[in-house]
C-alpha positions as CSV (number, residue, x, y, z in Angstrom):
1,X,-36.8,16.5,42.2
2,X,-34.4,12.9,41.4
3,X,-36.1,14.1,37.8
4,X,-35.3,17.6,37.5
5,X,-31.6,16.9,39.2
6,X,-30.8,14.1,36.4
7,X,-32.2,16.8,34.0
8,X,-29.6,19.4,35.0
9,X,-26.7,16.8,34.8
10,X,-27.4,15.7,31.8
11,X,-28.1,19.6,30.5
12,X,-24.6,20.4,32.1
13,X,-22.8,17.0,30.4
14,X,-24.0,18.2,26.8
15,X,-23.2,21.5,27.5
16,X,-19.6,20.4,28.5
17,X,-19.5,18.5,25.4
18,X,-20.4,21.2,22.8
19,X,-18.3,23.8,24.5
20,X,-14.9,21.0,24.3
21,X,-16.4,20.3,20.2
22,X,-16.4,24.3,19.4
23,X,-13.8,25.0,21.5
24,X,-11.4,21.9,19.1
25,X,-13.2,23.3,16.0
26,X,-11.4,26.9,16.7
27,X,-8.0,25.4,18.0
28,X,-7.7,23.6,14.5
29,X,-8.9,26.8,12.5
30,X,-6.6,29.0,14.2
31,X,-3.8,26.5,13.5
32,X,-4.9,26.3,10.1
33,X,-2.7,27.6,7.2
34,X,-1.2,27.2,3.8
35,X,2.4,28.0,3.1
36,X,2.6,30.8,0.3
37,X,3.5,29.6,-3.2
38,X,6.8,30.9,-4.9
39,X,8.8,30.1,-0.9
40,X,12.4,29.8,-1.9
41,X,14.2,26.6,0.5
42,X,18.0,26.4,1.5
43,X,19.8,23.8,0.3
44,X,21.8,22.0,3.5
45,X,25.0,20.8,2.8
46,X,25.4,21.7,-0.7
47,X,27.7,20.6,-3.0
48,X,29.9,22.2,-6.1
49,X,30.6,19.9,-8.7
50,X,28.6,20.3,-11.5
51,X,26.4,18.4,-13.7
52,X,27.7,17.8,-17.2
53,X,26.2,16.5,-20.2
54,X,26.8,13.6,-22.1
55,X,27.4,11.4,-18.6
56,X,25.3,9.1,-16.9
57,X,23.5,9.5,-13.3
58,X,21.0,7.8,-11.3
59,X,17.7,9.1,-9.5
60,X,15.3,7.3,-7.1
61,X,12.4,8.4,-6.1
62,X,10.6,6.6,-2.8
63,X,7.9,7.2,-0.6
64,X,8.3,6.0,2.9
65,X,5.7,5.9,4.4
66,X,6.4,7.7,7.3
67,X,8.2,4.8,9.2
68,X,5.1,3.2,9.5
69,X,3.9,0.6,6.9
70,X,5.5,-2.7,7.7
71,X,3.9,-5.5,5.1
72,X,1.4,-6.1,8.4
73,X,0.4,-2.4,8.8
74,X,-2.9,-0.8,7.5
75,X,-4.1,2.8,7.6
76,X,-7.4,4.2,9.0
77,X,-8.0,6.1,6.0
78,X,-8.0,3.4,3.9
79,X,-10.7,1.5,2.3
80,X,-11.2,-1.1,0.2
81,X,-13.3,-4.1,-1.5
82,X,-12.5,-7.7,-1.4
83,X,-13.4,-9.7,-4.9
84,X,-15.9,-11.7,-2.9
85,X,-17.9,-7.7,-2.1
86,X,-16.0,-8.2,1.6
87,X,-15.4,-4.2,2.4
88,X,-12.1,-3.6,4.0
89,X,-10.9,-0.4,6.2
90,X,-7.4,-0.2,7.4
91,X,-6.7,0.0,11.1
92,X,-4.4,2.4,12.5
93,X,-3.2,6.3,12.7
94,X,0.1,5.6,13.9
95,X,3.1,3.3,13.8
96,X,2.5,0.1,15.2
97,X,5.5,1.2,17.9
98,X,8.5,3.2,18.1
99,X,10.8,0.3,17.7
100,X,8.6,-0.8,14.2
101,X,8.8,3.2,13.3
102,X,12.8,3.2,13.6
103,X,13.4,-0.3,12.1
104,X,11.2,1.0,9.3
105,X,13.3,3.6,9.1
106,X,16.3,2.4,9.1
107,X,15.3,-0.1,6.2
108,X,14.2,2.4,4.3
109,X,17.6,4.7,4.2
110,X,19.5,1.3,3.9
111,X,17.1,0.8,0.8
112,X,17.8,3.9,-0.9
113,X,21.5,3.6,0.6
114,X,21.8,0.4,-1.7
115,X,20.9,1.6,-5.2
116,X,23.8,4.2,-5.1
117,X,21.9,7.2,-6.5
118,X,23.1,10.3,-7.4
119,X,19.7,11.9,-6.7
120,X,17.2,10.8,-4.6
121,X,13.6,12.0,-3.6
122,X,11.8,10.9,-1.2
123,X,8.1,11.5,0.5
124,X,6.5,11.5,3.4
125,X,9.4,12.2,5.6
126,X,8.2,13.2,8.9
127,X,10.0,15.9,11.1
128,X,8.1,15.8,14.1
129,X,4.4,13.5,14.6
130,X,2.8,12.0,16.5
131,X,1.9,9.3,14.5
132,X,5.9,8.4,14.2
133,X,6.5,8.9,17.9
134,X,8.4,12.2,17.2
135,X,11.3,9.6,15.8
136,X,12.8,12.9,13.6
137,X,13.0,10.7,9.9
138,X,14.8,14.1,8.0
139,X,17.5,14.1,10.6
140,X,17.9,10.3,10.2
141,X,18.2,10.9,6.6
142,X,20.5,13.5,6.4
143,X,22.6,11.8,8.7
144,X,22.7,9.0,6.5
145,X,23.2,10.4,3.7
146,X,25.8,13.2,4.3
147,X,28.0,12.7,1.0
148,X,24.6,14.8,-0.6
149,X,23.0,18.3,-0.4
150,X,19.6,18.2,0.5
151,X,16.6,20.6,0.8
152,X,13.3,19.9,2.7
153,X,10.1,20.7,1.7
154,X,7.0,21.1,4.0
155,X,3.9,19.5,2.8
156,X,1.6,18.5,6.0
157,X,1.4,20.6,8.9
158,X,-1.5,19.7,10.8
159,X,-2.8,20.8,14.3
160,X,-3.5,18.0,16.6
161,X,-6.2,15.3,15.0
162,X,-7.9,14.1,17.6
163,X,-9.0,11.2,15.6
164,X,-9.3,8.2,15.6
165,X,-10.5,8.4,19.3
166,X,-8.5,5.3,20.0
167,X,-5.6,5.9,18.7
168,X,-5.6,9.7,17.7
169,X,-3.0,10.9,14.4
170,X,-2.0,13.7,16.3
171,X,-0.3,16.6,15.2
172,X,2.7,16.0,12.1
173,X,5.4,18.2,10.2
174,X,6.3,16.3,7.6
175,X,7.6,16.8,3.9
176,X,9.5,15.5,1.2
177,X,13.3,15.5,0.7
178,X,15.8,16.3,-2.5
179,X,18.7,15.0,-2.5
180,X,21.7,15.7,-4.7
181,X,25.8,14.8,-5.1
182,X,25.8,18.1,-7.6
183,X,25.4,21.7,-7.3
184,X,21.9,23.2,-6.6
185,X,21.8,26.9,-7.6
186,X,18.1,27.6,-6.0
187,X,14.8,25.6,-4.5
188,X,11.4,26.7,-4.8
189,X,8.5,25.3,-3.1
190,X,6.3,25.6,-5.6
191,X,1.9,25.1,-4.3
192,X,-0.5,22.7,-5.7
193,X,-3.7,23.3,-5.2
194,X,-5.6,21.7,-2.9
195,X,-9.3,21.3,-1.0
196,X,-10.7,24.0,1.4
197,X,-13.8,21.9,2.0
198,X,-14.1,22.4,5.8
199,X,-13.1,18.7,6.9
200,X,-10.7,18.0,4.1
201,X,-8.5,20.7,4.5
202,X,-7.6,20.1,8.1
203,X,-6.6,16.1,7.5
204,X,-5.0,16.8,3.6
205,X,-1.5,17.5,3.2
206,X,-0.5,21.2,1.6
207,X,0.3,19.4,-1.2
208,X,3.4,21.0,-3.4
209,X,5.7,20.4,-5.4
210,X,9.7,21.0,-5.1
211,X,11.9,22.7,-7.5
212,X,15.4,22.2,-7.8
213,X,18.1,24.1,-10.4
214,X,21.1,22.9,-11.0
215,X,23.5,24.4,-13.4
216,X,24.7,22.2,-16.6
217,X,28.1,23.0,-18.9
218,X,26.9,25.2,-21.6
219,X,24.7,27.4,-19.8
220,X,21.2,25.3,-19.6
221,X,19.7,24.0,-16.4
222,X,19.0,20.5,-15.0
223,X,15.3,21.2,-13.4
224,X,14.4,18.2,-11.0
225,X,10.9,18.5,-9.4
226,X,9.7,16.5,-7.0
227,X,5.9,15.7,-6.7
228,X,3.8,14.1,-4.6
229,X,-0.1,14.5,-6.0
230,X,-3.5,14.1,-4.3
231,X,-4.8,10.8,-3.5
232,X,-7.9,10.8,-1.2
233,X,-9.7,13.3,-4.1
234,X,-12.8,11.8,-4.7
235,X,-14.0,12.2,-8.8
236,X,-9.9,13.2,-9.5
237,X,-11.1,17.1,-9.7
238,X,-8.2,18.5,-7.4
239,X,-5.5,15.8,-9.1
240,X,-6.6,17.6,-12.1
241,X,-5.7,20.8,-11.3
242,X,-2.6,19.6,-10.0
243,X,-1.6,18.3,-13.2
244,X,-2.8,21.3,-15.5
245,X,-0.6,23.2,-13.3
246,X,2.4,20.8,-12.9
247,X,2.3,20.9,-17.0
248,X,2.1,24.3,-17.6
249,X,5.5,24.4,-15.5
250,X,7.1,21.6,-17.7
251,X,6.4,23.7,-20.9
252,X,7.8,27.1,-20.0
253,X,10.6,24.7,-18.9
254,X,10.8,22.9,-22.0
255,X,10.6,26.3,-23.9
256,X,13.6,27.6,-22.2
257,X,15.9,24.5,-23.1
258,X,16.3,23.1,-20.0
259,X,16.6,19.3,-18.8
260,X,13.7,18.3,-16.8
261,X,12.8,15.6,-14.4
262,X,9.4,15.4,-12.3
263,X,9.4,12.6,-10.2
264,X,7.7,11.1,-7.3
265,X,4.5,9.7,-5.7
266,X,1.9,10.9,-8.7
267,X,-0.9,9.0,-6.5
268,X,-2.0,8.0,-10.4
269,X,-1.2,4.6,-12.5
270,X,1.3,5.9,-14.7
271,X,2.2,2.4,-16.4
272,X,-0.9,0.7,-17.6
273,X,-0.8,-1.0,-14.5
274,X,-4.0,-1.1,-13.3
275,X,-4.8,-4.8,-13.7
276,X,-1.5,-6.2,-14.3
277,X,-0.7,-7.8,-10.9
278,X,-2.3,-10.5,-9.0
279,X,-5.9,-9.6,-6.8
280,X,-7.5,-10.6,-3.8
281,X,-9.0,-7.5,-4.1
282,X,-11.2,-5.0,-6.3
283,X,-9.5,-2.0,-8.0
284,X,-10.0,0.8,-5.3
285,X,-11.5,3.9,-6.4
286,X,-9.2,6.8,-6.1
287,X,-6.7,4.5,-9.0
288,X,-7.0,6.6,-11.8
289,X,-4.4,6.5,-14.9
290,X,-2.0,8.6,-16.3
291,X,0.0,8.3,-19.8
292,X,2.3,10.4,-21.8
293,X,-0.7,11.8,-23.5
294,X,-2.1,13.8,-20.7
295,X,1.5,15.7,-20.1
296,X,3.2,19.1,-21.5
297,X,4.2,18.5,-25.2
298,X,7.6,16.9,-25.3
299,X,7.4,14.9,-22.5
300,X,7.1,11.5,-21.5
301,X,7.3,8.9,-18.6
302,X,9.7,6.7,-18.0
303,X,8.4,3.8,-17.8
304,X,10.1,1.0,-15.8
305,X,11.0,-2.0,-17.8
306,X,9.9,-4.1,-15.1
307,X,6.8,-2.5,-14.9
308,X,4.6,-5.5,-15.5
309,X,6.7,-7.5,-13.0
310,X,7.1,-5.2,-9.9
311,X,4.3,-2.9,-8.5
312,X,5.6,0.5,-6.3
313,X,2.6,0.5,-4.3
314,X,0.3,-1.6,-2.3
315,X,-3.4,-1.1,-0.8
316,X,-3.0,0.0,3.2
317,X,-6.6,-1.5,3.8
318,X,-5.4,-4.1,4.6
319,X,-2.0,-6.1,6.0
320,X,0.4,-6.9,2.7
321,X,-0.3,-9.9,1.3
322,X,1.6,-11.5,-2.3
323,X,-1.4,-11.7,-5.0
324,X,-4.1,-10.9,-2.6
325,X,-3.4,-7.0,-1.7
326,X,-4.0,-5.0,-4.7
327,X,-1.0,-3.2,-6.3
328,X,-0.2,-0.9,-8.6
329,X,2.9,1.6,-10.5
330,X,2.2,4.7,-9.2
331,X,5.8,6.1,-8.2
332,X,8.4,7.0,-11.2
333,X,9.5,9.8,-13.4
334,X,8.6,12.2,-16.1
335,X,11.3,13.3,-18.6
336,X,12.3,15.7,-21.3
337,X,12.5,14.8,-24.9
338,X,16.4,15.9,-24.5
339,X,16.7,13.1,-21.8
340,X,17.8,9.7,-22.6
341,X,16.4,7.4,-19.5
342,X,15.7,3.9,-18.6
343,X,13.6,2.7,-14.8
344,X,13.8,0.3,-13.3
345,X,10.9,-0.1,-10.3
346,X,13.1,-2.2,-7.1
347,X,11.1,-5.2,-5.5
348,X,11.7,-4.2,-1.6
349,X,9.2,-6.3,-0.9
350,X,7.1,-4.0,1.2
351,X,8.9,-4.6,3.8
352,X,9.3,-0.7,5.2
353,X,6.3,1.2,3.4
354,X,3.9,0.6,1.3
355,X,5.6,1.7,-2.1
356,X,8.8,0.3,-3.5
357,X,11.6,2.5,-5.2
358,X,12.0,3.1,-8.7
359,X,15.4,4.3,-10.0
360,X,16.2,5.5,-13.6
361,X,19.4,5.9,-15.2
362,X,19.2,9.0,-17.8
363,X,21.7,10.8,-19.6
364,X,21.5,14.5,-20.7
365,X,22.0,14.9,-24.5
């Protein structure tokens, strides 16, 4: 009978279990979706003075991080490979506190606040996470940055994610924001494409990109398009397709006569970076490299100046450390051939994320 009854509670305990597993499997499957391609974005606070050719402006492009990576943060999703064959996985989901999320925060805007840009993109903004303890990073931006227009685009949306058990993600709106002193005439939130493998496409962002027009004297268009490509994309397939697609924008673009800028996180080495800085560690797998070559005929990155000196990103394996944590330029800009520009990639340090600006000074001929 003691047999039989332990039997039956341990029948009912797995039943329990599997009806909680299937019953979380369809919570995050009906909260499941893709925003449609082509979705055309207000611009808040916009602003009327036009852009004009022949002058010089500033753009910076930086990925914050969500508030979270202080130089001692590193993220569960994350993995890595010491020089001596040590593996290395990073350790949290979330900020390490609210008070670390809104100093973070507030380094960050002071950051981009500094370099006096006259646009400025920036990713990983969240809206409302858990992972940032609902500490509202667009509003904070906008705030502090009220002299610009600005337009939000939504690129992770994720039900509740109930994982790590510890210390869960939880649910996040976040998204990237496009920031301009000029006159936008339209935004369109344009989609990459992304993975629909059954795990993946519950924990990946809905990766995009973000087109902004602005109006130039003499009738052409300043296009500025914001990116932030795949990065956990094992064998590169999906960054692929990303790119092809990116490009084929860039050349009906170019073939209009319009001024372009794409810049952003491209999740890619796109300065022959790859083994330029100082190692403690192996060169992590999802680094793969990008050059002028692989872009839409007449255009080019920007390469920083500095970029043998200064990295934009770091490893999240493990905590930042100078010439042990491996780094690498992935952040920065593509350009026109009717665009004169110069970068510059901005030591913060790694103090508030883990990727430093990169601003470039450009003139439209």
């Amino acid at each position: 009978m003691v047999t039989k009854r332990i039997g039956k509670i341990l029948l009912g305990i797995f039943a329990a279990f599997l009806v909680l597993v299937v019953g979380y499997v369809a919570y995050m499957q009906i909260q499941y979706y893709r925003i449609d391609d082509f979705t055309k974005l207000d611009t808040e606070n916009p602003q009327t003075e036009q852009v004009q050719k022949g002058k010089a402006y500033r753009i910076m492009t930086y990925n914050i991080g969500f508030g979270a990576y202080s130089a001692d943060y590193s993220f569960f999703m994350d993995t890595g490979e010491m020089l001596d064959g040590t593996k290395t996985v990073g350790k949290h989901a979330r900020a390490l506190s609210e008070k670390a999320e809104r100093e973070n925060t507030e380094g960050s805007l002071n950051l981009v606040k500094s370099q006096e840009a006259d646009f400025i993109f920036t990713q990983e903004v969240d809206e409302k996470a858990d992972r940032s303890y609902q500490v509202n990073q667009r509003e904070i931006f906008q705030k502090g940055l009220s002299g610009y227009g600005s337009v939000f685009a939504n690129n992770f949306h994720s039900a509740y994610l109930f994982y790590p058990f510890l210390e869960p993600h939880g649910a996040v709106q976040a998204g990237m924001l496009t920031f301009s002193k000029y006159q936008i005439l339209e935004n369109t939130r344009r989609q990459f494409p992304v993975s629909d493998a059954f795990i993946t496409k519950f924990t990946d962002l809905d990766r995009c990109f973000l087109v902004s027009r602005l109006p130039v004297d003499g009738g052409k268009e300043l296009v500025l398009i914001q990116v932030h490509l795949s990065a956990y994309d094992k064998g590169g397939l999906i960054r692929a397709e990303q790119l092809a697609l990116l490009n084929e924008v860039l050349a009906r673009e170019r073939e209009q006569g319009n001024y372009v800028i794409a810049g952003g996180d491209f999740n890619h080495d796109i300065a022959e970076s790859i083994d330029s800085f100082p190692s403690g560690q192996k060169t992590p797998e999802w680094v793969y490299q990008l050059d002028s070559d692989d872009l839409a005929e007449g255009y080019r990155f920007a390469k920083a100046e500095n970029a043998a000196e200064i990295p934009t990103c770091r490893g999240a394996d493990i905590p930042y450390e100078k010439d042990v944590t491996y780094t690498v330029v992935v952040d920065g800009f593509i350009v026109s051939d009717n665009i004169e520009a110069k970068a510059e990639n901005i030591d913060g340090g790694f103090l508030y994320s883990d990727h430093n600006p990169v601003v470039m000074e450009f003139t439209l001929l």
